[in-house]
VOPAGU-2260 file (C-alpha; in pm, 1 decimal, decimal comma):
REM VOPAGU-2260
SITE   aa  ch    i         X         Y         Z
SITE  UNK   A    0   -2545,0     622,0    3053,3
SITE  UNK   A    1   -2593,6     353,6    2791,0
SITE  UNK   A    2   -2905,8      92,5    2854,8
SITE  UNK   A    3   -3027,9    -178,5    2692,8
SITE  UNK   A    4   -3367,1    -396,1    2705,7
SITE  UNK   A    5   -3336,8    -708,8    2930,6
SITE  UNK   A    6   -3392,0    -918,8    2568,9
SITE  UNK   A    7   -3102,9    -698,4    2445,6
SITE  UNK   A    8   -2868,3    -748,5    2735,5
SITE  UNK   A    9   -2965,1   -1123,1    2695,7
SITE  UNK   A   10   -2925,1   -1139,0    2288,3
SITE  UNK   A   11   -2564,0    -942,3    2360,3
SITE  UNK   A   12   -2415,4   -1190,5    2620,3
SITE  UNK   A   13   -2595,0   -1506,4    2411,5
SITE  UNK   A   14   -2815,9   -1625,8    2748,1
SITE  UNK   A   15   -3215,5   -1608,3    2811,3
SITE  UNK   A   16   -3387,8   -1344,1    2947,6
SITE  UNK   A   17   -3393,2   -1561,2    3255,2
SITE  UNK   A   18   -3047,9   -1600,4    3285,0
SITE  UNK   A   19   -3029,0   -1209,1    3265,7
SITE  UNK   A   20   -3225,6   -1174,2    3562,1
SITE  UNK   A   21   -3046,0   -1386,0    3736,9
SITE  UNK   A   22   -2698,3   -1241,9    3696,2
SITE  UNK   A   23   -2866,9    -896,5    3804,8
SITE  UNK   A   24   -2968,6   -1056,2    4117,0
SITE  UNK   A   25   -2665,9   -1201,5    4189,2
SITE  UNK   A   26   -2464,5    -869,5    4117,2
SITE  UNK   A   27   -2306,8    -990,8    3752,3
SITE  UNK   A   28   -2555,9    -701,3    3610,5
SITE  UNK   A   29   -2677,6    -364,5    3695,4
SITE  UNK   A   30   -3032,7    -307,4    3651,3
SITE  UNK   A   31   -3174,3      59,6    3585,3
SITE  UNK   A   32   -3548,3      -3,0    3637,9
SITE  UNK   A   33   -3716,0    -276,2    3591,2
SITE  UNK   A   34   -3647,6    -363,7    3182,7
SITE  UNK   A   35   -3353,3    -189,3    3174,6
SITE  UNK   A   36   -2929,7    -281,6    3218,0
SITE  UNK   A   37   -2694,2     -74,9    3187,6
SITE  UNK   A   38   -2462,5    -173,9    2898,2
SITE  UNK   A   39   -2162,2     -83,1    3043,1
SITE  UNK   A   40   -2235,5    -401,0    3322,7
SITE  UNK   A   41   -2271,9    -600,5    2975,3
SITE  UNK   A   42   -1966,9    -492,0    2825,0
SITE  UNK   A   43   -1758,1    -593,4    3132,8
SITE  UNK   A   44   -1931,4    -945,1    3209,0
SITE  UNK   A   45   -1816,7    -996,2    2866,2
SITE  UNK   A   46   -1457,3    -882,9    2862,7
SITE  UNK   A   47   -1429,6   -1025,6    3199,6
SITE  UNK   A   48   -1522,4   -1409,3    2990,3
SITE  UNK   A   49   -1278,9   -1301,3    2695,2
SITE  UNK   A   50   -1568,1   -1414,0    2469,8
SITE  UNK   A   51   -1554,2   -1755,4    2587,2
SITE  UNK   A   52   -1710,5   -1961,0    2925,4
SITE  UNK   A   53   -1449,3   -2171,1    3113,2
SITE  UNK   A   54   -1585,1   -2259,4    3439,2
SITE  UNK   A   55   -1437,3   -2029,6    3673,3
SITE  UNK   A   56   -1222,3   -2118,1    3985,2
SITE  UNK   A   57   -1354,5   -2050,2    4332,6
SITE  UNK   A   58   -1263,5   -1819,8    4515,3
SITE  UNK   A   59    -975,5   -1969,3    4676,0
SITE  UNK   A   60    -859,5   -2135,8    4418,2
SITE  UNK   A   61    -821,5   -1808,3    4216,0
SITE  UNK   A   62    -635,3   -1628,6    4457,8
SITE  UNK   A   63    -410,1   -1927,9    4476,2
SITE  UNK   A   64    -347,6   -1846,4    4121,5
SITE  UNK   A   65    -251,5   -1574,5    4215,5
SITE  UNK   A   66      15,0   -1675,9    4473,9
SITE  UNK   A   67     176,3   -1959,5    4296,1
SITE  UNK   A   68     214,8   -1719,9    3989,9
SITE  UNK   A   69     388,0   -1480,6    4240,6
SITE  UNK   A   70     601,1   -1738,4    4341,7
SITE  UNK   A   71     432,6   -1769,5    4708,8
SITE  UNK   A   72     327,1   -2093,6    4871,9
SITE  UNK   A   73    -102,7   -2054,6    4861,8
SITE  UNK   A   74     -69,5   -2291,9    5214,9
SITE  UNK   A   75    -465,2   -2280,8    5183,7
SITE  UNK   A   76    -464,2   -2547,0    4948,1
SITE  UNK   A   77    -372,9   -2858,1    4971,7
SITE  UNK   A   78     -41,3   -3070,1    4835,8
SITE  UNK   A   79    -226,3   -3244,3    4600,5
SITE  UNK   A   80    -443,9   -2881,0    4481,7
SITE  UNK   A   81    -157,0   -2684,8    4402,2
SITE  UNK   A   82      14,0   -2944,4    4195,2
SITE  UNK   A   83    -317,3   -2944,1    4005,8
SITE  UNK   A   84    -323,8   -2590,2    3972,6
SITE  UNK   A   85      19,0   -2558,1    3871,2
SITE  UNK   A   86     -19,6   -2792,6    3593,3
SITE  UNK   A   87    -352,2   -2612,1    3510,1
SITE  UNK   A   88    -158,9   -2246,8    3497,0
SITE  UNK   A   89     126,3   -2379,3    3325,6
SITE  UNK   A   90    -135,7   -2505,9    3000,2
SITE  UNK   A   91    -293,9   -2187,8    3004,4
SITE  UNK   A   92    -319,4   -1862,7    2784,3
SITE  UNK   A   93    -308,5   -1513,9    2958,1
SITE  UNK   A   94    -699,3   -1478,3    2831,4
SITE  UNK   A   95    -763,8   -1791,8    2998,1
SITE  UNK   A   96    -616,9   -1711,6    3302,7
SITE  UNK   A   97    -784,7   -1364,9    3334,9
SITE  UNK   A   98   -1141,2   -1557,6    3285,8
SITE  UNK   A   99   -1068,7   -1895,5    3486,8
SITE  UNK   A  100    -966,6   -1641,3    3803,7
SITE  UNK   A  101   -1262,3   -1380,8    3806,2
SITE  UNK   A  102   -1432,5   -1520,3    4125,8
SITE  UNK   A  103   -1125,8   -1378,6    4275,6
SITE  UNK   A  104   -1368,3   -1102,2    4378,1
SITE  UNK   A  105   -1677,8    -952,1    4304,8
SITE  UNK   A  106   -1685,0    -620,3    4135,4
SITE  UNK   A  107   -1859,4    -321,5    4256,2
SITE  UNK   A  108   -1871,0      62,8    4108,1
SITE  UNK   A  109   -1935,4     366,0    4272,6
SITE  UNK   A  110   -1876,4     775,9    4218,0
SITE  UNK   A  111   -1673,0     945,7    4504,0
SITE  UNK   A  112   -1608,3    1322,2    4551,9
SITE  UNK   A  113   -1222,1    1358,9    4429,6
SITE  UNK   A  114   -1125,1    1509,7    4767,3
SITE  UNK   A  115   -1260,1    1183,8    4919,7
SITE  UNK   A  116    -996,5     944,7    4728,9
SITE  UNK   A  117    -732,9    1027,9    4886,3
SITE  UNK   A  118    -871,7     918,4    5247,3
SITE  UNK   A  119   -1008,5     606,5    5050,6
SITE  UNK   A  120    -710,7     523,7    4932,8
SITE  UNK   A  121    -592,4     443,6    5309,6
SITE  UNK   A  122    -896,8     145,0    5307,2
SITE  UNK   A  123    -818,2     -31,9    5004,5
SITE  UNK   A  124    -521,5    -280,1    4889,1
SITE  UNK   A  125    -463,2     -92,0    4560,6
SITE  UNK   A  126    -325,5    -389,8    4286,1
SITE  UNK   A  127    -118,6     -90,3    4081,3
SITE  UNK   A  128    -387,2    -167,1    3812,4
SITE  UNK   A  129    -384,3     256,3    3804,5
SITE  UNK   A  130     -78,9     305,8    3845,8
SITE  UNK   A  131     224,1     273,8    3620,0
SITE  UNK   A  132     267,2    -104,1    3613,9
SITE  UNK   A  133     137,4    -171,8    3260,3
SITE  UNK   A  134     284,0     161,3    3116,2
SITE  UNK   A  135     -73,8     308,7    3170,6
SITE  UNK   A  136     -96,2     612,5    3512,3
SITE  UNK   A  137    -469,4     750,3    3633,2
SITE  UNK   A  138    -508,8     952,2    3921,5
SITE  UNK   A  139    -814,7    1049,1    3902,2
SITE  UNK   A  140    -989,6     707,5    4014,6
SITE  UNK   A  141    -942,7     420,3    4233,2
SITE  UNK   A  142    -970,9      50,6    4206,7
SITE  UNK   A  143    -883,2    -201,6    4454,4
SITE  UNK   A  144    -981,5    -491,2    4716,3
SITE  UNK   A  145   -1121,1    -460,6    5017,7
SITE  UNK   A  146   -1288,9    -708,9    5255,7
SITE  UNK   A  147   -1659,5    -779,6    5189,6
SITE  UNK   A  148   -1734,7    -716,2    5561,0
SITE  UNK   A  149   -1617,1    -357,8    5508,9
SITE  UNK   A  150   -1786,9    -247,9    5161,9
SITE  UNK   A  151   -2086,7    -128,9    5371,2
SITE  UNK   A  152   -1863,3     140,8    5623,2
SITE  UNK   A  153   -1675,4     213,8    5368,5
SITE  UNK   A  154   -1974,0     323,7    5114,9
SITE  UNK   A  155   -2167,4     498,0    5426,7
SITE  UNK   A  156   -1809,9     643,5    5559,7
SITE  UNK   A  157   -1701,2     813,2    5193,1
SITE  UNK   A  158   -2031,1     866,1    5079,8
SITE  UNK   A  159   -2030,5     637,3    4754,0
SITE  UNK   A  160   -2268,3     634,9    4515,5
SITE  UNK   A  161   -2339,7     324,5    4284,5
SITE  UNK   A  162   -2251,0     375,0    3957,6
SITE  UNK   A  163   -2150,4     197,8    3676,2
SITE  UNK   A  164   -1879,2     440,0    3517,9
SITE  UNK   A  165   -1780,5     566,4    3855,6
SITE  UNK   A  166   -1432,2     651,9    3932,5
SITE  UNK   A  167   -1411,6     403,1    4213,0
SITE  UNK   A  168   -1400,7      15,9    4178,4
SITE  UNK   A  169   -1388,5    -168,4    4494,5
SITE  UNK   A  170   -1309,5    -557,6    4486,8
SITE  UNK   A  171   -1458,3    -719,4    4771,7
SITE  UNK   A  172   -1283,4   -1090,9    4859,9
SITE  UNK   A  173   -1293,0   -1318,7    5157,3
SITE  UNK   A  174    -917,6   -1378,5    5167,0
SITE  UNK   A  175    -758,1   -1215,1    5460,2
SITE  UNK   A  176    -627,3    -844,8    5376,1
SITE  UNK   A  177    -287,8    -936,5    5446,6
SITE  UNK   A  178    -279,2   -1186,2    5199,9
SITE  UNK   A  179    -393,0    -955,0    4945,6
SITE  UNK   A  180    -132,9    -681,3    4999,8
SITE  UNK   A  181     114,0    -932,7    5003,0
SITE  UNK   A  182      16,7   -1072,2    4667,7
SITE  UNK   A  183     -67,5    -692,3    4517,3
SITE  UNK   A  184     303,9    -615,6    4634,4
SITE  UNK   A  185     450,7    -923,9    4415,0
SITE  UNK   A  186     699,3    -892,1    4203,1
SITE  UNK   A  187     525,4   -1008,4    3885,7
SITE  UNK   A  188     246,7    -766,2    3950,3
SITE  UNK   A  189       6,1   -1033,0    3878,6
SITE  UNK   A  190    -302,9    -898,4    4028,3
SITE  UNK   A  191    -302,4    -552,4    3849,3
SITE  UNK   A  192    -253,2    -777,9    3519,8
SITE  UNK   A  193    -547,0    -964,2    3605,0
SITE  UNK   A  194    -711,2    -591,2    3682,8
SITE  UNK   A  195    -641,2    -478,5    3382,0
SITE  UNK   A  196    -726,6    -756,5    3176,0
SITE  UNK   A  197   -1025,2    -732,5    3295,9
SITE  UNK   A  198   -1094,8    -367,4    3124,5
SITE  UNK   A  199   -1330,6    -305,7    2849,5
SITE  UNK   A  200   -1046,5     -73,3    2754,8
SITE  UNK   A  201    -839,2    -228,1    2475,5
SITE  UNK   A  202    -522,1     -79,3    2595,8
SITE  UNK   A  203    -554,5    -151,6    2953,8
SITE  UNK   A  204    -672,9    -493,3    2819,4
SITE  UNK   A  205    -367,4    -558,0    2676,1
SITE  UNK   A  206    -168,2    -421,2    2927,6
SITE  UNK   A  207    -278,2    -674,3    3122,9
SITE  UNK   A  208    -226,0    -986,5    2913,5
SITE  UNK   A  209     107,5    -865,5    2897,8
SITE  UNK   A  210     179,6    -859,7    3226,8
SITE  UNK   A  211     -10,1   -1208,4    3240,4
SITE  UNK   A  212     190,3   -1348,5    2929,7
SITE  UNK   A  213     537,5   -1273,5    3143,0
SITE  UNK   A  214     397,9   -1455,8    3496,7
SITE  UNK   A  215     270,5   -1776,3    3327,8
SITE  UNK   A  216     663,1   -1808,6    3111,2
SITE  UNK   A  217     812,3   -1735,4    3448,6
SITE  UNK   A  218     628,4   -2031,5    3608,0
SITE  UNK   A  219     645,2   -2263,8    3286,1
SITE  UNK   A  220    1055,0   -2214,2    3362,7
């Protein structure tokens, strides 16, 4: 495991120490000890912001993203909202999009026992960001969304570890479970795109702006 200094972690992203510190306490970091981050937590925040800072949607906002790129009707927001967002989606760039939508859900990593994947697999809404979608398979880990008023049964039930290169990423959201299969079951595949963009992997990275680069010309029309 890769770590950096808090002053390196800080230098890397282009923040204070302070600001470091913060984003470990709200989760955006993992700290190993108490001067150390693990530069793998860096690496993501990073690719997760493309290099850049637009101000992020909340949380419902991003998932209506989601929806109206999926052609569904997001009846969360208002009229007047998802006009707004539409316009907004329609002016955007797939590495915008993947940045603007990351409060979506927040991001945790943990190791499982293989044999305990399988069972896993039953508790999470699974985006196909593993699977075959973007021309990329893995079977050997697990990423997907569950609500955050299960992450704690579900890390005592299976056993999960925290760890930053674990083979398990769970997404934990607010929006309703149904809503979230629904929209990881869309046509446009949207959500693993936004997955996958998300990857300090360059080819899953791309993957994923691909995926993102067909959603946003089917919604310009």
């Amino acid at each position: 495991m890769a770590l950096l200094t808090t002053q390196q972690a800080a230098d890397r992203i282009g923040v204070s120490v302070r600001h470091v510190q913060r984003l470990v306490a709200g989760g955006g970091l993992i700290a190993i000890g108490p001067d150390r981050i693990d530069a793998d937590s860096v690496a993501q925040w990073i690719t997760q912001r493309q290099g850049s800072r637009p101000r992020a949607w909340e949380e419902p906002t991003a998932w209506a993203a989601v929806a109206l790129l999926e052609d569904h009707p997001a009846p969360w927001l208002g009229q007047a909202q998802r006009s707004r967002l539409r316009s907004a989606l329609a002016g955007s760039t797939a590495v915008e999009l993947a940045a603007r939508t990351r409060n979506r859900a927040e991001v945790h990593r943990f190791h499982a026992h293989p044999r305990a994947l399988g069972h896993l697999t039953r508790d999470v809404v699974d985006s196909g960001s593993t699977e075959d979608v973007g021309g990329l398979t893995a079977t050997d880990r697990l990423d997907g969304y569950v609500a955050a008023s299960a992450l704690r049964r579900l890390v005592q039930r299976y056993r999960l570890s925290p760890d930053p290169a674990g083979n398990v990423v769970l997404r934990t959201t607010e929006m309703p479970p149904d809503v979230v299969t629904e929209l990881a079951d869309g046509r446009r595949h949207v959500l693993a795109g936004l997955d996958l963009a998300g990857s300090t992997d360059a080819r899953e990275r791309s993957a994923g702006h691909r995926i993102l680069d067909r959603a946003l010309g089917s919604l310009r029309g």
